[in-house]
N, C-alpha and C positions, 0 to 999 in steps of 0.2 A: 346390818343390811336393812332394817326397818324403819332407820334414822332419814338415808337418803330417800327413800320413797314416803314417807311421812313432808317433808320439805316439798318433793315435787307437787303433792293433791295440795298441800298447802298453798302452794305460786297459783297452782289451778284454779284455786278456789276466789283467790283475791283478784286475781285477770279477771274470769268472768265477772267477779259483783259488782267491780270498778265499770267493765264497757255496761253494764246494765239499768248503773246510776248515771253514766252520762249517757246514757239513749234516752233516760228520765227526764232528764233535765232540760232536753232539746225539746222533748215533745211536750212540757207542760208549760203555758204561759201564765204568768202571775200580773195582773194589773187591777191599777183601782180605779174604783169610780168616781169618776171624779165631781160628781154631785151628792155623793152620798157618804156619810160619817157614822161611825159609832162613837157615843157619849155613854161612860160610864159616871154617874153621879156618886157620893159620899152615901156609905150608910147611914138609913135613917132619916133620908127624905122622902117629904111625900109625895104622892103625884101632883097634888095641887099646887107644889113650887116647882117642880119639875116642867109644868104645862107653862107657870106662870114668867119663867126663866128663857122657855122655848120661845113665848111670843113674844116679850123681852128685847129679842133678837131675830125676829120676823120668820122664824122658823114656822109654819104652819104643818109641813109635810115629816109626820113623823110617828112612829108604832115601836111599841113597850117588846122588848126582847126578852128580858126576862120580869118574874112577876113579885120580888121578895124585897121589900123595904130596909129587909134586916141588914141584907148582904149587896144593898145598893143598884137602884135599879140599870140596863142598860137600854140604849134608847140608840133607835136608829131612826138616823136624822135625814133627811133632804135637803140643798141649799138649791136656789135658783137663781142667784146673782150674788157677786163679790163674797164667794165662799172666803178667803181668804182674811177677810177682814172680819166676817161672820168668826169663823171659827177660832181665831186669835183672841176674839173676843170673849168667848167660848171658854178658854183656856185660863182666863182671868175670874173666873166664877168663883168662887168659894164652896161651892156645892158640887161642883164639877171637880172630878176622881181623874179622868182622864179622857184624850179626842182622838181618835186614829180615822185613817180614810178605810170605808171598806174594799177589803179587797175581794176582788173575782176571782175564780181559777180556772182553767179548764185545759181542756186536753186536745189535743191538735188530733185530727186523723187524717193521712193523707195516704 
């Protein structure tokens, strides 16, 4: 007798978290910015090729994320024209780890 009412709170339980996750889903929008990148560099560079790599590439617009040489620093960037060609180029660095766009999140209230 314990079997069938163990199944039932069970279905119960997965209905609800399922409509809870897609009520989520609806209300949070995920977009990037589209002038803005995170640059994670190779352990072990310093900021002076990092600065020197930036202007490099006419990057002027940009502030240190994190602060640790050892575990490579991350750098968020700003482009103001021809991102795309900026950042491709970006990707060709040898010192450069990785480029993602950043992303925004946020929450709709309606």
């Amino acid at each position: 007798m314990k079997y069938p009412l163990f199944i039932c709170v069970a279905f119960a339980l997965l209905l609800s978290s399922s409509s809870c996750l897609s009520s989520q889903k609806d209300t949070q929008k995920r977009s990037t910015s589209s002038k803005e990148y995170l640059v994670q560099f190779v352990e072990g560079i310093s900021r002076y090729r990092i600065e020197s790599t930036l202007r490099q590439h006419s990057i002027s617009r940009y502030s240190y994320l994190t602060s640790s040489q050892e575990r490579g620093y991350v750098v968020l960037i700003r482009t103001e024209d021809n991102a795309d060609t900026i950042i491709s180029s970006l990707k060709q660095e040898k010192s450069i780890k990785n480029v993602a766009p950043n992303y925004t999140r946020s929450i709709d209230q309606e």
